[in-house]
N, C-alpha and C positions, 0 to 999 in steps of 0.2 A: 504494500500500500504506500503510493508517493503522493507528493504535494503536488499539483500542475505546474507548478512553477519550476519543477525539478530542486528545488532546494533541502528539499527535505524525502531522507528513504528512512523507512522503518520495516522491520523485517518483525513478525511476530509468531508463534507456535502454537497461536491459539486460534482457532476456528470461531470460536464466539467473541473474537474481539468485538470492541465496540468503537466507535470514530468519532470524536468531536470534532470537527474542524474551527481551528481560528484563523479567521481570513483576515490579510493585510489588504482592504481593496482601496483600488488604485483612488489615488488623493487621500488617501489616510495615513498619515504617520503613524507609527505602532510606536508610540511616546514612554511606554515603559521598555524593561529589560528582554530579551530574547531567551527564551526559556528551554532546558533540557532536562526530562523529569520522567521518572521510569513509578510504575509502580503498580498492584497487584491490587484487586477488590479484597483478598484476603488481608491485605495489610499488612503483608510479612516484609514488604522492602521496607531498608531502612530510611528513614525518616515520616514514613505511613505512619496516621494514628487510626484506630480504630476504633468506630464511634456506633458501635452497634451495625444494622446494616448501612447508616448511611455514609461510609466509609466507602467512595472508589480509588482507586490507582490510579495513577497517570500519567502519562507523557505528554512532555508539549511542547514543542514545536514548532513557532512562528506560524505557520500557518493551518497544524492540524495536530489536536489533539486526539490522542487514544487510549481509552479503559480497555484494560485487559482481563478478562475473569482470571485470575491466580494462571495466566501464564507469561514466561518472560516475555520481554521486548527491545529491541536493539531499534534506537534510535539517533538520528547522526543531523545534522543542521551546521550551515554555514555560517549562523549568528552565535556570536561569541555568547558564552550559557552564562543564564542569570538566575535570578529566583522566580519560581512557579506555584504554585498551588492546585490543591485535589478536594473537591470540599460534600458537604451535605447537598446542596440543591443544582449547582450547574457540573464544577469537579472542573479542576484542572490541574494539579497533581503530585500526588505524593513523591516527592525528590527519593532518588537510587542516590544519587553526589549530594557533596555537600556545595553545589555551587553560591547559594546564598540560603540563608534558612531569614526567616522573618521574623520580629516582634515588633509587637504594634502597641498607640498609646493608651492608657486607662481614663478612667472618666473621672478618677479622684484628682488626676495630676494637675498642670497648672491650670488655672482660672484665666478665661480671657477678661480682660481692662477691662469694657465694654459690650456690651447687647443687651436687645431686648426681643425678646422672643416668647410665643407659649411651651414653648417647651423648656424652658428655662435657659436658653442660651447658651453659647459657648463655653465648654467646662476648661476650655484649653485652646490657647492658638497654633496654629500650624503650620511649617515649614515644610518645603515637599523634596522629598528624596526623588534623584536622579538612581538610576539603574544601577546596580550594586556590578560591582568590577566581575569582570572573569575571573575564575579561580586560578591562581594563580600559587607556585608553590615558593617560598624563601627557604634558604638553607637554615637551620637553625644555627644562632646568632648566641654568642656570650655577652648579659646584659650584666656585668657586675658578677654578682654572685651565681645567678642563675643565668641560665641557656633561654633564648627564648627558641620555643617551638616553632619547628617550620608550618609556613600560615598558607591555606589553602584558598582561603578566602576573603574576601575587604568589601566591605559596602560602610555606605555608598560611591556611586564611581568615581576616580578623582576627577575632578573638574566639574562635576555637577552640580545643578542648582537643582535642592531639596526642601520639602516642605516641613513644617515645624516640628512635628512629633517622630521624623528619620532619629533614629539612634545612630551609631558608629558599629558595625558587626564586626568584629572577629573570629573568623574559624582557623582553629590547628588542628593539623594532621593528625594529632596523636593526641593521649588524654593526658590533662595537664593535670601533676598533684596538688592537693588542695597545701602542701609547705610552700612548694614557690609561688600560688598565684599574687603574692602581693607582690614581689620581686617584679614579676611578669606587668603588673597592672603601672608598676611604677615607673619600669620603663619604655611603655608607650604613652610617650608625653603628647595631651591633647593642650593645644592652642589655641584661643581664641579671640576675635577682634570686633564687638567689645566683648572686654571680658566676663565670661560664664563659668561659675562653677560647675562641674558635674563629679559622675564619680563610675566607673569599673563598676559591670558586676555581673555574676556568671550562669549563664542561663543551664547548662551544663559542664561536664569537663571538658569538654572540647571547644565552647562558645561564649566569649563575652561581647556585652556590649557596654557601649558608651552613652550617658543619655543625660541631661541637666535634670535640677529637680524639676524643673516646670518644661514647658515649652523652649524651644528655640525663639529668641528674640530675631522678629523677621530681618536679613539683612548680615545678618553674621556671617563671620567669615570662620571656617574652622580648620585648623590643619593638624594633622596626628605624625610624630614621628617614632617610629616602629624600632626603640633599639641602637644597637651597631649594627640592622641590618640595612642602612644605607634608603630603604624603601621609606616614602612618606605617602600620608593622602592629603588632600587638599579639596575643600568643597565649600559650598555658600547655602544659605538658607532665602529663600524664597518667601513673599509676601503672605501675612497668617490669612490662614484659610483652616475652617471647621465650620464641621458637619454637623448639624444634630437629629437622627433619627429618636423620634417616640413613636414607639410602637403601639403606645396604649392611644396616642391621639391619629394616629398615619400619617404624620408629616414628617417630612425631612427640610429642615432649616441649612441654610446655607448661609454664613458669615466670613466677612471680608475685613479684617484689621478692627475685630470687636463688633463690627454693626451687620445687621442683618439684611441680605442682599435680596434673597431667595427663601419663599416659603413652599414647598412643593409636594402635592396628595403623595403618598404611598403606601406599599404594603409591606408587611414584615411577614417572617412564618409563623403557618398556623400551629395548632396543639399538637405537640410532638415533633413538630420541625421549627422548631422557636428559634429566630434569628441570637447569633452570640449579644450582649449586651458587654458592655465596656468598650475601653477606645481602641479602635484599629487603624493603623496607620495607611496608606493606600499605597498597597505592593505594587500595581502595574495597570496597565492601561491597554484594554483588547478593543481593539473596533469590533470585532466579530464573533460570536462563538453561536456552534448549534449544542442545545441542550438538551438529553433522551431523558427519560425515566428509567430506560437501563444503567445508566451510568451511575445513578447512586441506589441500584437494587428494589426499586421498585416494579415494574415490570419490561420485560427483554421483548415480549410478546405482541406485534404490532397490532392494534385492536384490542387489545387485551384489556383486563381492568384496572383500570391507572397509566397506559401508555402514554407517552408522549415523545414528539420530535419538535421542539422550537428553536429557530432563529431569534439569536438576542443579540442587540445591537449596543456601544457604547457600554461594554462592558469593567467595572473597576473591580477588581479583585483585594480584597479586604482582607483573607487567611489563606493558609499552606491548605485549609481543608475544603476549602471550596466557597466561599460566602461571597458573592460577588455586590453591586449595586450595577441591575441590567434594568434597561428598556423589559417592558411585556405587555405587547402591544394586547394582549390575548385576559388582563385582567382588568375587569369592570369593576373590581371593588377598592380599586385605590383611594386612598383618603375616607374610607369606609371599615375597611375589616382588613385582617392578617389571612391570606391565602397560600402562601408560597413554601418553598420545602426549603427554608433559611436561606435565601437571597432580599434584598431590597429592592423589590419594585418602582418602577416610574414611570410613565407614559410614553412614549417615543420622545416627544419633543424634551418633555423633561427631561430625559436621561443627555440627551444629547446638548443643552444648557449647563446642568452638573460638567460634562465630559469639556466643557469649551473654558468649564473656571478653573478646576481642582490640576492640583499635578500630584504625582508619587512622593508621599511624604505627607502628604495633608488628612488631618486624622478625621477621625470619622467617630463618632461617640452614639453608640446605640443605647435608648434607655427604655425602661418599659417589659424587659424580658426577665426571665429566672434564671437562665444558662449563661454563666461567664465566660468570656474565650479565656484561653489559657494565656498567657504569656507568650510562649513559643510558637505559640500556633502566628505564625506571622512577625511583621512587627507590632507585636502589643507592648512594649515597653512600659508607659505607662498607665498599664494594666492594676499594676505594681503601685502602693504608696512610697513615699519617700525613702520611710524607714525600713518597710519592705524590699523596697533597692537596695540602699547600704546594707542590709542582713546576709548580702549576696555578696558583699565585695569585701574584700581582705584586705585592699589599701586605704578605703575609704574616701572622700570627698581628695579629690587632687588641686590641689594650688600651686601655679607655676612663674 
């Protein structure tokens, strides 16, 4: 199965694959990351979570996505690999690499200046992340007393302009022990212009990130320097921008440097597919995806009971599990009731207003639900309170 464009072969072992395609069409920029993501309905690749049935696998591909019922898949792309997701309601895929993993912001973090809203306004302003680096590997590097680990991956990409709730990621090859990570946190010195506190802190052994206690102030300049290994990143923060989804009222509020720009109907999911509540940072930006009902285990069976095939358009991808904010041209009950199998609904026009303000990096704050995203399931960084952060880091608050 290939992309028409010849850019993309995927070679798969399984007969009941499934095909999402995301299409780059022509006059669309694909504004987020270029994605390579392998992974199984069973949820045995690593970095799969499994979330009951609504756990698919997946690979993705700049222009086409694929579920695989628990068999492998070999997939290859000319875009340099970023971070992707695999989720409850559309699925785009659980990562085999560790190309970029995600975490997104929380609803407790900083408070915006400014707004006024019914849904209570911005909990937090946002900075939008540019496409996390290609993985890339450094030799392990002697920082002082400790070594640091060779690092596989870096977001956001250097040079990019990010939205306020972007962390800084770090992936090493290898698992770091919990004796050197202060060694390790202390010398990867972060810079900033003006100056922000923030502080290290480890999502697991293998992954930290960097994140202030509040929001990124719009406009900052940040740079990391990694060590004696000679590597630095370099990135900017991008004008605040948050979201506020209520799910108890169906609107999705859009604010722009504290004020309120955009009030717009939608829906959240319904009982048992309850969209995640807390902040998510916004991983990437699809023009295109088709979405099945196979894909997250509802029915494979065309006609069957619960089938479906849709075209969604102006798609934002919110987690690693699938949670997107798409067009659906196909629900009447927007700004009325929660229908959907944990995606954010919008009307065509709407989604593609959202899709022309927000960049990658601008958080998204869902209120109204029971189920909290995780942390890791994307970037939720500030998922996390303050204290909660520093509970995670072994150097603490860095001042340079």
């Amino acid at each position: 199965m290939g992309a028409a464009d010849g850019r993309l072969s995927i070679t798969t072992q399984a007969a009941s694959a499934v095909a999402l395609r995301i299409f780059d069409r022509p006059g669309n920029q694909r504004r987020g990351p270029g994605v390579v993501r392998a992974g199984t309905l069973c949820g045995s690749s690593k970095g799969g979570t499994a979330v009951g049935n609504k756990f698919a696998g997946a690979a993705v591909a700049g222009s086409l996505l694929l579920l695989t019922g628990c068999a492998s898949t070999a997939v290859s792309h000319s875009a340099g690999p970023g971070p992707s997701s695999s989720a409850p309601e559309a699925s785009t895929a659980a990562s085999s690499a560790p190309t970029t993993t995600s975490s997104a912001a929380p609803t407790t973090a900083s408070a915006p200046t400014t707004a006024s809203s019914t849904a209570g306004g911005p909990s937090t302003a946002a900075a939008k992340p540019s496409t996390p680096a290609a993985p890339t590997t450094t030799p392990s590097q002697s920082t002082g007393t400790v070594t640091l680990p060779s690092i596989s991956s870096v977001s956001p990409k250097d040079g990019s302009k990010v939205g306020v709730a972007m962390p800084v990621r770090v992936d090493f090859a290898s698992t770091v022990p919990s004796t050197n990570r202060a060694a390790i946190e202390k010398s990867m010195k972060v810079t900033t212009t003006p100056h922000v506190d923030g502080a290290w802190s480890w999502l697991d052994a293998n992954t930290v990130d960097f994140r202030p206690q509040g929001f990124w102030p719009a406009g900052t300049k940040v740079s990391v320097q990694f060590g004696s290994t000679g590597r630095t990143l370099a990135f900017s923060i991008g004008d605040d921008h948050e979201i506020v989804v209520d799910a108890a009222t169906h609107m999705l509020n859009v604010y722009e440097n504290g004020a309120l720009v955009k009030a717009l109907p939608s829906g959240t999911g319904k009982p048992g597919w309850e969209t995640y509540s807390g902040t998510m940072a916004v991983m990437d930006m699809v023009p295109h995806i088709e979405m099945t009902s196979c894909a997250i285990g509802i029915q494979c069976t065309k006609g069957g009971p619960g089938w479906y095939d849709l075209q969604t358009y102006h798609d934002l991808q919110l987690t690693d599990s699938g949670t997107f904010i798409h067009s659906a041209w196909w629900d009447d009950s927007l700004g009325k009731a929660n229908v959907s199998h944990g995606c954010i609904h919008l009307s065509e026009a709407n989604a593609a207003v959202l899709w022309n303000i927000v960049q990658v990096g601008d958080p998204v704050t869902v209120k109204g639900t029971s189920d909290k995203v995780s942390q890791s399931n994307g970037y939720a960084d500030y998922t996390l309170s303050w204290s909660q952060w520093l509970s995670n880091s072994a150097a603490g608050i860095q001042v340079f």
